[in-house]
Every structure is written in structure tokens, then in C-alpha cells.
C-alpha positions in Angstrom: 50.0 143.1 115.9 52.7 142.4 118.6 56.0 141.6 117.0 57.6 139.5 119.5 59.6 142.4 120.8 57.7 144.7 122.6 56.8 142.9 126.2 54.7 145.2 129.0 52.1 148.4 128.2 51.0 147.9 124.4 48.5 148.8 122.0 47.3 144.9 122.6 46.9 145.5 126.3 50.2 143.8 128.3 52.4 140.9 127.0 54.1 139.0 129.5 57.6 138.1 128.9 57.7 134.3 128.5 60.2 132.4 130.7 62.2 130.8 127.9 62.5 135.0 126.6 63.3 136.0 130.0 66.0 132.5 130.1 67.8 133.6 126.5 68.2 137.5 127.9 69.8 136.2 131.0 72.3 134.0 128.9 72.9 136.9 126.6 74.2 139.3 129.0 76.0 136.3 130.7 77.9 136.1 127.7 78.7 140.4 127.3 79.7 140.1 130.9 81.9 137.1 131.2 82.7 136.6 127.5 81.5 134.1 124.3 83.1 131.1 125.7 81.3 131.1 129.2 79.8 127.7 130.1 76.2 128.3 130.5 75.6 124.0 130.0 72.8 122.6 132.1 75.0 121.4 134.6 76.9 124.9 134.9 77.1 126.5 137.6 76.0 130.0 136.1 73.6 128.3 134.4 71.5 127.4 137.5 71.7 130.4 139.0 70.7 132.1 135.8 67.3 129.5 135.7 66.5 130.2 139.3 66.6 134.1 139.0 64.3 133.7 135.9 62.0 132.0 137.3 61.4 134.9 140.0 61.3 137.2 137.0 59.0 135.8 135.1 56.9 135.7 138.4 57.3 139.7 138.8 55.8 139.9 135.0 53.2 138.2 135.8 52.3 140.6 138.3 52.5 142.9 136.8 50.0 142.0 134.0 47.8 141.8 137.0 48.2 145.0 138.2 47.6 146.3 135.1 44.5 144.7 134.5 43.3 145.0 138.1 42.8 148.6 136.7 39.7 147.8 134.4 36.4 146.5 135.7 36.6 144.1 133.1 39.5 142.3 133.9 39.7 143.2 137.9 38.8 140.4 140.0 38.6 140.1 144.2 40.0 143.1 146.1 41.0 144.8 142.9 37.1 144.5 141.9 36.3 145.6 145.0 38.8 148.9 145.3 36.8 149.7 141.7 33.6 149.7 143.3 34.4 151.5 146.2 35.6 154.3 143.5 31.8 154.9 142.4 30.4 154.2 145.6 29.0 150.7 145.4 29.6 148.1 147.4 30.1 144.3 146.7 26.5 142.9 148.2 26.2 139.8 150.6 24.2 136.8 150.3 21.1 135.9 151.3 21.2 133.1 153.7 19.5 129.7 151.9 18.8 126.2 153.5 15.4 124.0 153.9 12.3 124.1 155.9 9.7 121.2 157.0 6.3 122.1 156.4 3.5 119.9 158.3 -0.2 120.3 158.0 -2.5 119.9 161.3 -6.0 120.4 161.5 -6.6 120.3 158.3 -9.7 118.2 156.4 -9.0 114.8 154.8 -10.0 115.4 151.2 -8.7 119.3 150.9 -5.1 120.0 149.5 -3.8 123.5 150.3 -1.3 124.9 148.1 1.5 127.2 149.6 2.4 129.5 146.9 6.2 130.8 146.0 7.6 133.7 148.3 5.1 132.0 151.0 6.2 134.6 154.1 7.7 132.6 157.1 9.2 134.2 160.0 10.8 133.2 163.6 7.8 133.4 166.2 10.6 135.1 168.6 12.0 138.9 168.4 14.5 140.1 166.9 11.9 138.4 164.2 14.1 137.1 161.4 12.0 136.2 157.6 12.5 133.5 154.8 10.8 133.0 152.0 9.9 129.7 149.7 11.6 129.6 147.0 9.1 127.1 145.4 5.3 126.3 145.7 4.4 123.4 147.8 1.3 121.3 148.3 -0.1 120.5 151.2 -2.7 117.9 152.4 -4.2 116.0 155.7 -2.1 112.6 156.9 0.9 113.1 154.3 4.3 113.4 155.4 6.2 116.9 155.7 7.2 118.3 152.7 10.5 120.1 152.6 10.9 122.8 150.7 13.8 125.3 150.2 14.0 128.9 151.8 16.2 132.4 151.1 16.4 135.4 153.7 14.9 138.6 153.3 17.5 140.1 154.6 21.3 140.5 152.8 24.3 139.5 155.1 24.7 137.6 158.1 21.7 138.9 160.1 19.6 136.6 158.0 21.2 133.4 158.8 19.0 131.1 161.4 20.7 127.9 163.6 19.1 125.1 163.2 15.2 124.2 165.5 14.0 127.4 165.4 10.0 128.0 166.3 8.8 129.2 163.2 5.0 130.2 161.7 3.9 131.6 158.8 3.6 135.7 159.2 -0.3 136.2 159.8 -0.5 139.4 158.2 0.7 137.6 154.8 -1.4 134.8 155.8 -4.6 136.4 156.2 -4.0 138.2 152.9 -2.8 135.1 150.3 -3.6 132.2 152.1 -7.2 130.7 153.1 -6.3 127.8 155.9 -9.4 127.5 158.0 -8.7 125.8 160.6 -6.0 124.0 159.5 -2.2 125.0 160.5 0.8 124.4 158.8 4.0 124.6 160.9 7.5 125.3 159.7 10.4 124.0 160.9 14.0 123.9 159.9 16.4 121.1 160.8 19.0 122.2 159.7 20.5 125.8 160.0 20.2 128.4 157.4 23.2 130.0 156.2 25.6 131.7 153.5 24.6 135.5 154.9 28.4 135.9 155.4 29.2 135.3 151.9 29.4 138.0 149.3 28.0 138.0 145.5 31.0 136.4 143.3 33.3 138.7 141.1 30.5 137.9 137.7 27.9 139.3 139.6 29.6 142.2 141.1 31.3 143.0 137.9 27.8 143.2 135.8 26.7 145.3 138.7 29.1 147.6 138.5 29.5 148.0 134.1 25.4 149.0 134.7 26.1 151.6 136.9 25.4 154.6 134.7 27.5 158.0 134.5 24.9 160.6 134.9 22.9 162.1 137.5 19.6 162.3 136.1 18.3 159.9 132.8 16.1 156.9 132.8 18.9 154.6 132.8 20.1 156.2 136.2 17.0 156.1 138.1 16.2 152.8 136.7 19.8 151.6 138.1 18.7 152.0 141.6 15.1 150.6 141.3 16.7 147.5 140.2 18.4 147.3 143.0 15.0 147.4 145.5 14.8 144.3 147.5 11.8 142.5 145.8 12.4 144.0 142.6 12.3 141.7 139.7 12.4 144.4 137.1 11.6 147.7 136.5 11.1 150.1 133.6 10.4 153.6 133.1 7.8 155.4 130.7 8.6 159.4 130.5 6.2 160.5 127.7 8.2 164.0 127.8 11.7 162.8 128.2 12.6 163.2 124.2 12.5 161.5 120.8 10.8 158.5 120.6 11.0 157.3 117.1 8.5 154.9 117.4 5.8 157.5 117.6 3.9 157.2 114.9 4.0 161.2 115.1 7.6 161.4 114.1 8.0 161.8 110.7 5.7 164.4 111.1 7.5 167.0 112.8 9.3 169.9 111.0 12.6 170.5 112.3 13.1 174.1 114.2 9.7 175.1 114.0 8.5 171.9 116.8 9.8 169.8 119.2 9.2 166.5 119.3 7.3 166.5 122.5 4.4 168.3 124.2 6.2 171.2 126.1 5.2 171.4 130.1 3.8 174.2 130.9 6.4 176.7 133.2 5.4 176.1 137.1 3.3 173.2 136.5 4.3 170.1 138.0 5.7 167.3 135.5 5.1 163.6 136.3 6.9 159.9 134.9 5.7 156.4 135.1 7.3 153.7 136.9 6.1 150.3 136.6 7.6 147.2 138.9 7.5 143.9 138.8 7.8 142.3 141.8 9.2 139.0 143.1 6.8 136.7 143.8 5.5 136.7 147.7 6.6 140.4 148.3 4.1 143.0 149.7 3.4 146.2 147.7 1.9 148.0 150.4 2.5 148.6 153.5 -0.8 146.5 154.8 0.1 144.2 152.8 2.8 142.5 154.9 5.0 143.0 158.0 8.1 143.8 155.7 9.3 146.9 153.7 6.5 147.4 151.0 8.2 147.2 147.3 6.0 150.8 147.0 7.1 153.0 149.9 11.0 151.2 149.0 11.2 152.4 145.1 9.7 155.6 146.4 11.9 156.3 148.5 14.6 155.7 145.9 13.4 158.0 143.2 12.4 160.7 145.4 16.6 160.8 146.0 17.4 160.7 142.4 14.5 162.6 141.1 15.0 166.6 140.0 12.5 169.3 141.6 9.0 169.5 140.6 9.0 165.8 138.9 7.2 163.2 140.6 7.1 159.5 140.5 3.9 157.8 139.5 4.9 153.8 140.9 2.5 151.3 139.1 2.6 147.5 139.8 3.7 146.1 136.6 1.0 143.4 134.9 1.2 140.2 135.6 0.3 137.4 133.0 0.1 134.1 134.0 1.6 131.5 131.3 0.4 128.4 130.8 1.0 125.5 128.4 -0.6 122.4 126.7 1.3 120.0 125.1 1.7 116.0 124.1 5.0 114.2 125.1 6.6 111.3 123.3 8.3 109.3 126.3 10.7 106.4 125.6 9.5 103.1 127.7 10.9 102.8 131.6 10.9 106.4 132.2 8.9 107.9 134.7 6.3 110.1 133.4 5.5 112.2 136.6 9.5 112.8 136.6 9.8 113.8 133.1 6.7 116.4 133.5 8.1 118.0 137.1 11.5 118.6 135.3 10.2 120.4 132.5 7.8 122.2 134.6 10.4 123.4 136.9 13.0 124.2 133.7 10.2 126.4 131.9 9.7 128.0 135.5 13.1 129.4 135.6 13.3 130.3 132.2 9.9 132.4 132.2 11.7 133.7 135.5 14.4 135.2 134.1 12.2 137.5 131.1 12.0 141.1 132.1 9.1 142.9 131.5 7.4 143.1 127.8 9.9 140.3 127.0 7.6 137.5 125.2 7.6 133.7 125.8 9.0 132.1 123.0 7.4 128.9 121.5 10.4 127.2 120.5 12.2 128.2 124.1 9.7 126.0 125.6 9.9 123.4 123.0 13.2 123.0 123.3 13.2 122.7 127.0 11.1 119.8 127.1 13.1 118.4 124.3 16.4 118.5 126.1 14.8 116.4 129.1 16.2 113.3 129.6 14.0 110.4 128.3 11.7 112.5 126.1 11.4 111.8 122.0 9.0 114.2 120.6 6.6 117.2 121.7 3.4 117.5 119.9 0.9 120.3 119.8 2.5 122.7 122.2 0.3 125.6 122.7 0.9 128.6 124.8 -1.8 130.0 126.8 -2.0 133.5 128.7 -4.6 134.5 131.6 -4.2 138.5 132.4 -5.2 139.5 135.5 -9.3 140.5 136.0 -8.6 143.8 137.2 -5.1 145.9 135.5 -3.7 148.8 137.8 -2.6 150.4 134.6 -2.5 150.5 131.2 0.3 152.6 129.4 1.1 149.9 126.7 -1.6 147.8 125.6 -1.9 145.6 128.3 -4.8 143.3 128.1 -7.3 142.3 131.2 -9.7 139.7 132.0 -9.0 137.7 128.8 -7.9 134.0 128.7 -5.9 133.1 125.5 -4.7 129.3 124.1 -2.4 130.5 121.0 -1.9 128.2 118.0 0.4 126.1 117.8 3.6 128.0 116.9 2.8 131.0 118.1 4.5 133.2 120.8 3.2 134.6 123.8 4.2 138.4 123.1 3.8 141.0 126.0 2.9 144.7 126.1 6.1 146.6 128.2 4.1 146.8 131.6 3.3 143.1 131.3 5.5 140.6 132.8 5.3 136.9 132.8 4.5 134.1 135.5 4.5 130.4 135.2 3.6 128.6 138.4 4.1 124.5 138.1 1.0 124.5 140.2 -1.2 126.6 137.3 -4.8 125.4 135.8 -3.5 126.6 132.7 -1.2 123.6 132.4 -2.4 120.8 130.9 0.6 118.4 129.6 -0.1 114.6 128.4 2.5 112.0 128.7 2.8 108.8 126.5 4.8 106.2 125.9 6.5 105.6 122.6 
């Protein structure tokens, strides 16, 4: 441990010298210069010269604890961060441009209610064609009011910033594919002007960016670096059946050391292929038909194809989805308002489920305690999870389950095979919550 003596580079990292240290060396030296008997009192002369120079000192060592730890992404922060990036070639990111849209419904019949799911595709009707997304889902329906809703850009930096009026629509190609209007219309518009391209991703951010970034040219981890960072990526994970020891092969104790390996050898000349599956954000195309925007396939392709050695290929799979549902009994105290209590807990399990990555599993008492810490709520009763997999599964490489609709007991997590990722929409079938009164 420091000893109180040793001030600048240490095995602790760097100790500042304190201003009352840096205030009793300057009197010390004072007094081998000018003698014992010089007056260094407050009101000296001397003396307030002494306390103004130390102040500038102490100043310099505090720079110089930042310079020193402006050296370590760690520590770094702002144009230090930056000048660390630049060193292994990546970049602090900008923003996506964010603000709110007006949706209105024409045309539409007087007992139907459209829903307009998240990542809804809108774009300006004008070239250069600039494209938002909704970042929530919104419902729609004949002689209500607009509903607003909030946006982000598609495009990082300041090119995806909008002013304000804009004519706006709803790209067709997405349209035709997701949506099934008739002849209703729904017309965007934004009253105010969409912005925060020019911004850049804070030091947090850029800092967890940059510890990730790995060392190597070629591993999992590498390649699975810059899928990650795919517009429309919301995770990403690699299955290389031939990429070494797994020891959760049931086949591993098995092996004899020296005499096998512990995978099945390629043949020489033969081509040798790896798995990718992707999860992607909600709204973004995976083809190219799919939307008019850079597919999330052709994109990660692209990527790999860079990093990738010769003679091993890329299969890219969709990851599987599972919708997540719950059903549940709340215990609300008297003069809340039920519909309130139930949108805020649907829209806090939303971002939670969000944030899994893929084969993480819902947890029970995540969502238990969500609805707990809502304002106004005493008890939740019989909270059961419930899971729908998609009818139809692009892949299978770890159990994934299709076409089969689950309620768990009560208690019980929702656990996920590695391709699977989870969805909770507030707008599901699968959610069925009661409210009562206490």
C-alpha cells in the first residue's frame, strides 16, 4: 500500500500530491532557503505567494493523473477515448436521429382496428428518400384522433435528421409484406423535426465497444465482433461444429488423448462451412425483397466474407423467434388507474425481454418483480409464462421447438434453445393480465 511518500507512477496506479503536501514542501524549502525564522504567517508576504504557486501545482498534478490514465481504455474519456480507438481502427459511432411522428387513419372501416407493429418502415415520399422506424407498436382505428408515436433513423449521423412537415408514407414494399390495410391509409407526419444525428455515442458506450474488440484475426469472437455491429442486428452467435473442444459434448470424455482429436477432421480440399444465426431488430428486412433498405442477410454477408479464411463459408440463418406472453392477477391499491398500472408493466417487461440475447431465458421472478416495483401495485398472483414458436423454424441447430404453444406453471422459466431469441409485443394474444382492486 502507498505510504504517503511516494506521489506520481506507482504500483497503485498515480497518487496525486494533495495541496496541503504540496503547501508544507513549499514552506519547507522556504525555510532551507531563507532560514528557520522566516515568517511564513498567513498574512506574510512569502506566505501568499507560496499558497498561490501551490495552487497551480497541484493543478499540473492533476494533469498529470489524467494523462496518465487517458492511456488506458478504462479510464480514458473524450478525445483521449477517442485517440484509443483510432489506435485499433474504430471509430466513435453517431447517433441515430430520434423525435415523434403523427399517425392518422383514412379510409379505413368503422369497427376494424389496425395495429402498426414496432420497426413499422416510414420514409420521406421525396428523393434523397430519408427512413425512420417506430420505435413502439401503435393501434389504429376509424374516427380516433392521431396517435403519436416515437421514431429513430436508419441511418447513423446527421444524414438521418428530418426538419420538421415533411410528406411522409409508409414504404410500400414493407407495407405490402407486414401490413394488410385495404383500403384504408394511414399518413405520417412529423411536427416537429427529427434530430440528434450530429451527436456521437457517449464515452460508456464507446468504451464497452472498444474492451469487445477482440485481438485476433480469425476466432468466433472476432467475426462475431463485426456481426454485432450490422445495422439491424440485435444479436448474433456462431455454431462452428469443427472449431475445437466443446466440453459439453456428451462425446468428450470419450476421447483418448494422442490417438483422436476431438473433432471430425475435414477432409483436405473439401470445402468447410460454419453457422451463423441472427436475430434481428424488429421491422428490419432479411432479404433483399423484403424491403427497400440494406437486407440484415446480404449486410452480415458481406461482413464475414471479409473476415472469413479461404475455403470456409458462412451459412447465415435467421435466429428463432419465440413470442413471450404472460398471464397474471394484480393486487391494485384503490384510486389507481388500472389501464395505467397494466401499460407500465407491459412496456417495462418489453424492454427487459429486449435486452436478452439469444438462448438467454425469461426469468419468472424478472417479471414478477417488475410488476411488483410498479407504482400502486400490492401483490401478483398466478403469473404464468407462456411461449408460441414460430409455425415454420428456418433452422434447427439447438433444439429449437416449432409450432407449439406453451402456458408454463407457475414458477417456472421460459428457457430458450441458443438459436431462439425472445419477443414480447404489448399488443400479443398471449397476454392475458387481470387487474383488481384491493
Amino acid at each position: 500500500m502507498n505510504d504517503f511518500d511516494q506521489f506520481g507512477v506507482t504500483s497503485e496506479g498515480f497518487v496525486v500530491k494533495g495541496i496541503d503536501r504540496v503547501i508544507a514542501d513549499q514552506q519547507t524549502r522556504a525555510r532551507a532557503m531563507f532560514g528557520s525564522d522566516v515568517d511564513l504567517t498567513s498574512g506574510s508576504a512569502l506566505r501568499k505567494v507560496l499558497d498561490t504557486a501551490a495552487i497551480h501545482v497541484h493543478e499540473l498534478w492533476r494533469g498529470l493523473e489524467a494523462q496518465y490514465y487517458a492511456n488506458f481504455a478504462t479510464t480514458a474519456q473524450g478525445a483521449s477515448l477517442n485517440l484509443l480507438g483510432t489506435d485499433i481502427g474504430l471509430e466513435r459511432r453517431r447517433l441515430q436521429a430520434t423525435g415523434e411522428i403523427s399517425l392518422t387513419l383514412t379510409g379505413a372501416e368503422p369497427q376494424r382496428r389496425f395495429v402498426l407493429p414496432q420497426g413499422t418502415l416510414i420514409e420521406t415520399v421525396d428523393p434523397p428518400r430519408k427512413r425512420l422506424r417506430i420505435t413502439a407498436a401503435v393501434r389504429l382505428s376509424a374516427n380516433a384522433p392521431p396517435v403519436t408515436v416515437g421514431v429513430r433513423a436508419v441511418e447513423r449521423g446527421p444524414d438521418g435528421n428530418l426538419p420538421a412537415g415533411q410528406q411522409l408514407r409508409i414504404e410500400p414494399t414493407w407495407a405490402q409484406l407486414r401490413l394488410n390495410l385495404g383500403s384504408a391509409t394511414v399518413t405520417p407526419t412529423n411536427p416537429e423535426p427529427i434530430r440528434g444525428g450530429e451527436l456521437v455515442e457517449p464515452d460508456d458506450v464507446y468504451r464497452s465497444r472498444l474492451l469487445g474488440v477482440p485481438r485476433t484475426i480469425w476466432t468466433q469472437d472476432a467475426v462475431l465482433a463485426q456481426i454485432l455491429d450490422v445495422p439491424g442486428v440485435r444479436d448474433a452467435a456462431i455454431f462452428d461444429p469443427l472449431g475445437g473442444v466443446d466440453a459439453s459434448h456428451r462425446r468428450f470424455n470419450t476421447y483418448l488423448f494422442g490417438q483422436r482429436p476431438f473433432s471430425t477432421q475435414r477432409h483436405s480440399g473439401s470445402p468447410y462451412y460454419f453457422d451463423v444465426v441472427v436475430a434481428v431488430e424488429p421491422g428490419w428486412p432479411w432479404r433483399q425483397t423484403d424491403g427497400d433498405i440494406p437486407a440484415v442477410h446480404d449486410a452480415v454477408l458481406d461482413v464475414v466474407q471479409q473476415w472469413r479464411p479461404v475455403s470456409i463459408f458462412p451459412n447465415i440463418n435467421p435466429a428463432n423467434q419465440v413470442d413471450v406472453g404472460v398471464r397474471a392477477t394484480l393486487l391494485v391499491q384503490p384510486g389507481h388507474n388500472p389501464d395505467a398500472i397494466k401499460g407500465e408493466i407491459l412496456a417495462a417487461v418489453q424492454d427487459g425481454v429486449d435486452r436478452l440475447r439469444l438462448g438467454r431465458a425469461v426469468l419468472h421472478s424478472d417479471i414478477v418483480l417488475t410488476a411488483r416495483s410498479t407504482a400502486g401495485v400490492v401483490d401478483v398472483q398466478n403469473l404464468r409464462l407462456r411461449r408460441c414458436a414460430p409455425v415454420f423454424g428456418d433452422i434447427s441447430l439447438s433444439g429449437a421447438v416449432f409450432g407449439n404453444a406453451q402456458e408454463l406453471s407457475v414458477g417456472e422459466n421460459l428457457l430458450l434453445a441458443p438459436d431462439e431469441i425472445a419477443r414480447f409485443a404489448i399488443d400479443s394474444p398471449l397476454i392475458d393480465i387481470q387487474v383488481s382492486s384491493q
